[in-house]
C-alpha positions as CSV (number, residue, x, y, z in Angstrom):
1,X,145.1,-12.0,97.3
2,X,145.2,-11.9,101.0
3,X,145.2,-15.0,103.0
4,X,141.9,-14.8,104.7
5,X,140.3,-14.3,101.2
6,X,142.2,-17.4,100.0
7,X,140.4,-19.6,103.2
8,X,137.1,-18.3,102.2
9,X,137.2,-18.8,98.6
10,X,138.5,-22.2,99.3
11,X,135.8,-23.1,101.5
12,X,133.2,-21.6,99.4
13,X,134.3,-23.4,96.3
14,X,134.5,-26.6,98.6
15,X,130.7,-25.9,99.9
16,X,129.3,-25.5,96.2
17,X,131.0,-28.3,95.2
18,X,129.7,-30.3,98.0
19,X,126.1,-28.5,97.6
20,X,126.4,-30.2,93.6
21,X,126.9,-33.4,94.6
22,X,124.5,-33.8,96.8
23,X,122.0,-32.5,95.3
24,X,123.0,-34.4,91.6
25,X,123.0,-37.6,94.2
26,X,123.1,-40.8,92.4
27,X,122.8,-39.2,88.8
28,X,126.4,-37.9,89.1
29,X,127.4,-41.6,90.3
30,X,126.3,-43.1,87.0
31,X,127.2,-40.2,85.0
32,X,130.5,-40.0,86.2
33,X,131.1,-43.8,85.9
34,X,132.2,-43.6,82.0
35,X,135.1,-41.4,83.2
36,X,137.1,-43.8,84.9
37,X,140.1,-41.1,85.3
38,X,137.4,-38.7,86.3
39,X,136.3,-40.7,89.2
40,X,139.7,-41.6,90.5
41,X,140.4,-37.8,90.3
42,X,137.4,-37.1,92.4
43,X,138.4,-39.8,94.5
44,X,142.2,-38.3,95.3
45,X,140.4,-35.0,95.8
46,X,138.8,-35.8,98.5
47,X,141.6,-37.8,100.5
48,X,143.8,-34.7,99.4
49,X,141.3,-32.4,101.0
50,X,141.3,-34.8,104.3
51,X,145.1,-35.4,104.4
52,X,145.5,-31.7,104.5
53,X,143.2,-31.1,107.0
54,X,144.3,-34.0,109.5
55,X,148.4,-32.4,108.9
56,X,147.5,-29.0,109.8
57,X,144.8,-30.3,113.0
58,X,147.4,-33.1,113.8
59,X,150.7,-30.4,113.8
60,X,149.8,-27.1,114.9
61,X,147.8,-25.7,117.7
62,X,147.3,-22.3,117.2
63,X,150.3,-21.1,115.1
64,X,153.0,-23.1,117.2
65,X,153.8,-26.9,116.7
66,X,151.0,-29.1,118.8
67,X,154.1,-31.3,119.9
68,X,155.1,-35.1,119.2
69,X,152.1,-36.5,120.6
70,X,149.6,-35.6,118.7
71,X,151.4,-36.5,115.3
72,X,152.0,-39.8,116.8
73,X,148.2,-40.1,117.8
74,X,146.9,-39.3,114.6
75,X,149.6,-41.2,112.3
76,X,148.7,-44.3,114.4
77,X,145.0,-43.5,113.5
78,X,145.6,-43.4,110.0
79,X,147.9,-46.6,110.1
80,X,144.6,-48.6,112.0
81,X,142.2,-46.9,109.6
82,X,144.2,-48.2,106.7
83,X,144.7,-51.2,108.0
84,X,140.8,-52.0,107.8
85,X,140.5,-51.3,111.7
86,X,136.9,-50.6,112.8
87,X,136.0,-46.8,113.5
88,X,135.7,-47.2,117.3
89,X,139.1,-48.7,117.9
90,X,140.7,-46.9,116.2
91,X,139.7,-43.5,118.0
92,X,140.1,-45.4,120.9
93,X,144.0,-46.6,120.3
94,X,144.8,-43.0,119.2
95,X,143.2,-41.2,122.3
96,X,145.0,-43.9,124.1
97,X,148.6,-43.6,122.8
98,X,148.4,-39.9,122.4
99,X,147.5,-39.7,126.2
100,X,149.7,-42.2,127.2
101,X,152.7,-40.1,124.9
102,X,151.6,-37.1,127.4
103,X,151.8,-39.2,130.8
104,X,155.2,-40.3,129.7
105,X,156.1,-36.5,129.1
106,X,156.3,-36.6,125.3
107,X,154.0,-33.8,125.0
């Protein structure tokens, strides 16, 4: 399977799966709350889906590597976010350091 069929079957199996749950809204919520080991694998799906996409926006730009800055940027981003760290500082701090990183020549 080439690997622009392998994107697009992804992203269409993603888009269903997101179609299903919102239109099942809240009667997936309570049917799902039985499974306890159903909802926490639901759960890591989704940060797995959003880890992967932050790694490949945060290290690549086009197909080279997008330098030390932006890695820096976004790891500090997810730090603040963990951290409890309200949505508007922490874009803020990242943009910040990431630019600040580039003035100092770490590109």
């Amino acid at each position: 399977m080439g690997e622009l069929t392998q994107i697009l079957l992804g992203g269409l199996l993603l888009g269903i799966g997101t179609y299903a749950m919102r239109a099942g809204g809240g009667e997936i919520g309570d049917r799902i709350a039985a499974y306890p080991r159903f909802q926490l694998a639901v759960e890591d799906a989704a940060m797995l889906i959003l880890a992967s996409v932050m790694a490949t926006s945060a290290l690549t730009d086009g197909q080279s590597f997008a330098g030390w800055a932006r890695p820096a940027g976004v790891a500090l981003s997810g730090l603040l976010a963990w951290r409890g760290a309200p949505l508007p500082v922490v874009l803020l701090v990242a943009a910040a350091a990431t630019a600040g990183l580039r003035a100092l020549g770490i590109a």
